[in-house]
N, C-alpha and C positions, 0 to 999 in steps of 0.2 A: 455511578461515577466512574470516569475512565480519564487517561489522560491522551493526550494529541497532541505531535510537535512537527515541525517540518521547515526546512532551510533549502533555500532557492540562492543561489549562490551567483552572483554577478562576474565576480574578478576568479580567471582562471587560476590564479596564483595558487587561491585558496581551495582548486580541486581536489589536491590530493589530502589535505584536511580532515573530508566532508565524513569518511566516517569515524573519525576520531569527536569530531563535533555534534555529530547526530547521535552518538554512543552516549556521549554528555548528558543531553538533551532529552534520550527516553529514559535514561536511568532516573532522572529527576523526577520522574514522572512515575516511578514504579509503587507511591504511595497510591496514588490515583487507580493502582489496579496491578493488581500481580498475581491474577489467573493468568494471563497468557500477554504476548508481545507481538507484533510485525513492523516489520519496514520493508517501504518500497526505495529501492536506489539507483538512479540514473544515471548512466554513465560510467558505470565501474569497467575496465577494459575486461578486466578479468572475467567476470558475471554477464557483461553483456558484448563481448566480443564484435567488431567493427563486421558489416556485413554478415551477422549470424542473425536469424531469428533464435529466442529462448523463451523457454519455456520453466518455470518455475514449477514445482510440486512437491507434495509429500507422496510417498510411497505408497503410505499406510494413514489414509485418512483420523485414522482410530487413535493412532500413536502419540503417548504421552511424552517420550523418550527425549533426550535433549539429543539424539544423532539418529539419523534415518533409520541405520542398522545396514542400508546397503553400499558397497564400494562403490566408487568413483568408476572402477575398469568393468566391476561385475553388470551397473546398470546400465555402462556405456554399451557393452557387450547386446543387451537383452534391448534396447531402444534400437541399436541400430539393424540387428535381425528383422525386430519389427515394420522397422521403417522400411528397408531395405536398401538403406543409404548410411554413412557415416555420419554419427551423434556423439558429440563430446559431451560429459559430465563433469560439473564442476559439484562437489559437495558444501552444504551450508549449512551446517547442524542439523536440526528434524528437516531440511528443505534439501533440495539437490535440483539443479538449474542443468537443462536440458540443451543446446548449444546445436544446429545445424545451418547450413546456407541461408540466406534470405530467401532462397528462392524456391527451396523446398516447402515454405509456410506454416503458417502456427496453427491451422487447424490438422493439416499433415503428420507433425510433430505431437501433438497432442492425442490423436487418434491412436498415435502408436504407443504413447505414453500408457493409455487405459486400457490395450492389449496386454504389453507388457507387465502391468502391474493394474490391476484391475479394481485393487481397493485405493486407486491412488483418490489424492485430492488436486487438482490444479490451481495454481494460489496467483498465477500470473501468465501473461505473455508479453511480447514484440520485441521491437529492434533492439529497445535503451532502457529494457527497466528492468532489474529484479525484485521480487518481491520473497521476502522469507517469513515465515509464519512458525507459531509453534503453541505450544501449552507448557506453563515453568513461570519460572519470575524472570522479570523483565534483564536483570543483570546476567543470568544467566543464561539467559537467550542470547542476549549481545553478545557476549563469550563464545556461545556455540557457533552463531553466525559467523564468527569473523570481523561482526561489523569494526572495529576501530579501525580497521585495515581497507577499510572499502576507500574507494574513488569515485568522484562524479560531479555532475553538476546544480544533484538538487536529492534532496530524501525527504520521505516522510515515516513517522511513527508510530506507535498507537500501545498503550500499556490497557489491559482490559478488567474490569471488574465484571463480570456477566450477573443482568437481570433479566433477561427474555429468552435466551436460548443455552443449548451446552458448552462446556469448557468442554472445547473441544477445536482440533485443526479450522473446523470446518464454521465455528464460530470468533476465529481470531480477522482482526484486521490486520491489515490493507483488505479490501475489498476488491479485485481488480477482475472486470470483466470484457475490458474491452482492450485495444491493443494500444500498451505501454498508460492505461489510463489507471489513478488507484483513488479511493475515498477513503479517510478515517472521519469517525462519527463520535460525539460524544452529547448522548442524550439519546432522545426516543422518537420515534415516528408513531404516534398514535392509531394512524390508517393506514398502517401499513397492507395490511389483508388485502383491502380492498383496490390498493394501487397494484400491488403485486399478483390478482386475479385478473387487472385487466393486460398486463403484461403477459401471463402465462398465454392470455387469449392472443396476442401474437408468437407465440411458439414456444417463448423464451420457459430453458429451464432453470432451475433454481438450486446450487449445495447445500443449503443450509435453512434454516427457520431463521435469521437473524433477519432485527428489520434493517438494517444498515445496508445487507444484499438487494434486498430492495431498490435503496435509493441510487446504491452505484448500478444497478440495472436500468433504470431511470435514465440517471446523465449519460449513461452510454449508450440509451435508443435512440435519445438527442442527438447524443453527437454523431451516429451514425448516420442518422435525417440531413448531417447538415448543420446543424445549429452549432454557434461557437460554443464555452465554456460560458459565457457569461450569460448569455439569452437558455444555454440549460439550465443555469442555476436559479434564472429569474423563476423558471417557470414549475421548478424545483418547491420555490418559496410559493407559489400560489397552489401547490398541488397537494403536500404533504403539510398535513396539521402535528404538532408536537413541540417538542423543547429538545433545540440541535444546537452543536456549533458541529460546521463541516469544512474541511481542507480536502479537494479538490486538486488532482495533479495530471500532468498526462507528460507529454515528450518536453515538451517546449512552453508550460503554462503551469501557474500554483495560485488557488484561489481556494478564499476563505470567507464563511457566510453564518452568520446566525437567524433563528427565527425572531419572529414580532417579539417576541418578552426577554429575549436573550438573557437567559437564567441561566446558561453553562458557562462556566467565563472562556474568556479569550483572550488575550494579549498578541500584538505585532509589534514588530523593531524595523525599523528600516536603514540601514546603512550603506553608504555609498558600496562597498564590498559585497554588500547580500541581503536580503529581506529573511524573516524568521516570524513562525508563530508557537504558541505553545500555548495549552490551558491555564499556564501559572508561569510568573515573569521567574521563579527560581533555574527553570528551565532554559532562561536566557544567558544569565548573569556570566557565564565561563565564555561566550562567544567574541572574538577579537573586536575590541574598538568599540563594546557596549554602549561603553560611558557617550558615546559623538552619535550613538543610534535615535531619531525619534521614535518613543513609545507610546503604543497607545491602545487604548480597547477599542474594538468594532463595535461599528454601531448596529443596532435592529436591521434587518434585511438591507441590508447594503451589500454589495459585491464587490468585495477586493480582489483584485487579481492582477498578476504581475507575469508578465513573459520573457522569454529568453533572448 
């Protein structure tokens, strides 16, 4: 059991809002699992800086800690040696968001992250997204992050109870492998083995034992192919056997999908302002202009998806 929430926000009004709202939104959720917490968030000036690639990570994969342990100046100092360009570091409790040119790139950035710190974990990249991770309870994570203080135009969340792999960084969601793209999961991929051996057999490596890694490695060889979000997800639904509900995000796109039995629940709001999902509508109830939202539950493999 875990929980999953995520806000796609229409009306810029309510930008600045978005993490005082999404703070709401996981903490409701931290009965559903309070091993560990993430959110991915889009659009924060601060986090994802206008013309910067970033890079999201932990230091210390291993690290149980509610703060890195490293400074803001001392990592900037050691990324940008590595790099051999200037890297700004922003600090986000166990996470610390890696800040250079666009044009320097996110595997450039990241190469030099894993010189630098070699036990790191990478939890995110691209233009507009941050992604923070940790191990703690869920309220207390939002605290470390900062998140009520965030900006943007969309987050998603993830509170974890773990059955398949460690509490650990490297088992927390977001899941995010590809650039600005992130998955939360709540439920199981039964084959997963088998899908994740035929991935490796294209190159791809793996952090973690979690099947959820799997499946955002999945939508993101898709979407690398080509394929929109909604033709990955279809094909998502014919390839992985199991009991899911999955929220799906990338720069500019939020979609939500269950399997054939849909046995995880789900709940959406739609309001002229912004679209929201979460595993239990308690998770809703604080969002501005509820009352005028339609609510409703997702049906069995169906594809919701909304754009910017």
């Amino acid at each position: 059991m875990c929980g999953i929430v995520g806000l796609h926000l229409r009306n810029p009004a309510l930008y600045p809002m978005l993490g005082e709202l999404l703070t709401g939104m996981l903490c409701e959720m931290q009965d559903r699992g309070a091993d560990s917490a993430g959110v991915a968030v889009y659009g924060d000036p601060r986090w994802s800086p206008p013309n910067h690639m970033t890079v999201s990570f932990l230091p210390d994969a291993a690290s149980t800690q509610l703060s890195s342990g490293v400074t803001e100046a001392d990592a900037a100092v050691r990324l940008s040696d590595a790099l051999g360009s200037r890297v700004d570091v922003v600090d986000a409790g166990p996470t610390l968001i890696a800040q250079a040119p666009t044009d320097i790139g996110a595997e450039a950035l990241r190469t030099a992250i894993m010189e630098a710190f070699p036990t790191a974990l990478i939890a995110g990249f691209g233009e507009h997204v941050a992604v923070l991770k940790g191990v703690g309870h869920p309220r207390d994570l939002a605290e470390a992050y900062g998140l009520s203080r965030a900006e943007g135009w969309q987050g998603v969340g993830h509170t974890r109870m773990a059955t398949e792999s460690a509490i650990d960084a490297s088992g927390c969601h977001p899941y995010a492998v590809g650039p600005d793209q992130c998955i939360v999961h709540n439920g199981s991929f039964h084959n997963f083995a088998s899908v994740r051996r035929d991935l490796r057999a294209k190159g791809i490596c793996f952090a973690s034992e979690n099947d959820t890694e799997v499946g955002a490695w999945f939508v993101a060889d898709r979407l690398a192919a080509g394929y929109d979000v909604e033709t990955a997800l279809k094909e998502l639904l014919t390839t992985f056997d199991g009991f899911y509900t999955l929220l799906v995000s990338n720069s500019d796109s939020f979609a939500v999908v269950r399997d054939a039995i849909a046995c995880k629940p789900a709940v959406i709001a739609e309001h002229q302002d912004w679209v929201a999902m979460a595993s239990e509508y308690r998770a809703l109830v604080h969002l501005p202009g509820i009352e005028d939202a339609h609510i409703y539950e997702p049906e069995p493999e169906r594809i919701y998806a909304w754009t910017r």
